[in-house]
Each structure stands twice: as structure tokens, then as C-alpha cells.
C-alpha positions as CSV (number, residue, x, y, z in Angstrom):
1,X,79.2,147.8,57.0
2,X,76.9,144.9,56.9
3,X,75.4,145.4,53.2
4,X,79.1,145.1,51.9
5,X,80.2,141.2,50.6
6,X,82.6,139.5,52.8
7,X,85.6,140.7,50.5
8,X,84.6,144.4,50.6
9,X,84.3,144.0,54.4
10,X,87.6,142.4,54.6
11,X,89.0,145.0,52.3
12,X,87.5,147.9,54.7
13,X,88.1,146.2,58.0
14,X,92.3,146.1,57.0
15,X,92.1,149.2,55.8
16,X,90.6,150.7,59.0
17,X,93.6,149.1,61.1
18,X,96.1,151.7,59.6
19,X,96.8,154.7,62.3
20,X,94.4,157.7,62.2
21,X,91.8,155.4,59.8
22,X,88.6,155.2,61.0
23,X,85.5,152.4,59.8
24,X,84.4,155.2,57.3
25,X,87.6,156.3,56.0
26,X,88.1,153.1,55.2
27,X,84.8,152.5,53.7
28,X,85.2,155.4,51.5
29,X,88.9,154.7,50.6
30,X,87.9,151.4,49.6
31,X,84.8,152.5,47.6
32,X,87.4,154.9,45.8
33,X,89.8,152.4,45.5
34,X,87.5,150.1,43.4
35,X,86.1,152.3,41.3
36,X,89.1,153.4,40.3
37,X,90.5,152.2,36.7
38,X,92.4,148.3,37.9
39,X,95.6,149.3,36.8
40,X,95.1,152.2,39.1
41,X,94.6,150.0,42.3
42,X,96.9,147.5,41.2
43,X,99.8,150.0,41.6
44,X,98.7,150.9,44.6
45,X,98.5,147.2,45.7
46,X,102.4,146.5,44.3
47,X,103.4,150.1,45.9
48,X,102.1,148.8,49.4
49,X,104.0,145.3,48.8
């Protein structure tokens, strides 16, 4: 996870906290969740607020 920028890492290391979600589910739900189109991950952002 070292080759990531600080904000992916951030990104992945939250992620990784939720039950069941492991360092590389979280790096690829991360990975998935920025390349995805922003409106995309901004409802998923509002939905989780």
C-alpha cells in the first residue's frame, strides 16, 4: 500500500476498518471507487453521510 499518495492510503486504510473488509478489498474498492464517473462516488459519499 506504500506506492499509493497519503489520500489514497487514507482512503484505503478507512475503508479496510468496515467488518469483513480486508487491506485488499479495500484497495480494490477504492481503486473502483475512483475510477468511477464523480457523480458516481459522490452519491456514494452523500449515501454513507
Amino acid at each position: 500500500m506504500n506506492y499509493y499518495p497519503a489520500s489514497i492510503q487514507n482512503v484505503i486504510k478507512n475503508i479496510s476498518r468496515l467488518p469483513g473488509i480486508g487491506e485488499k478489498t479495500a484497495e480494490r474498492l477504492a481503486m473502483h471507487i475512483l475510477k468511477a464517473p464523480r457523480i458516481e462516488a459522490e452519491h456514494l459519499a452523500r449515501s454513507i453521510v
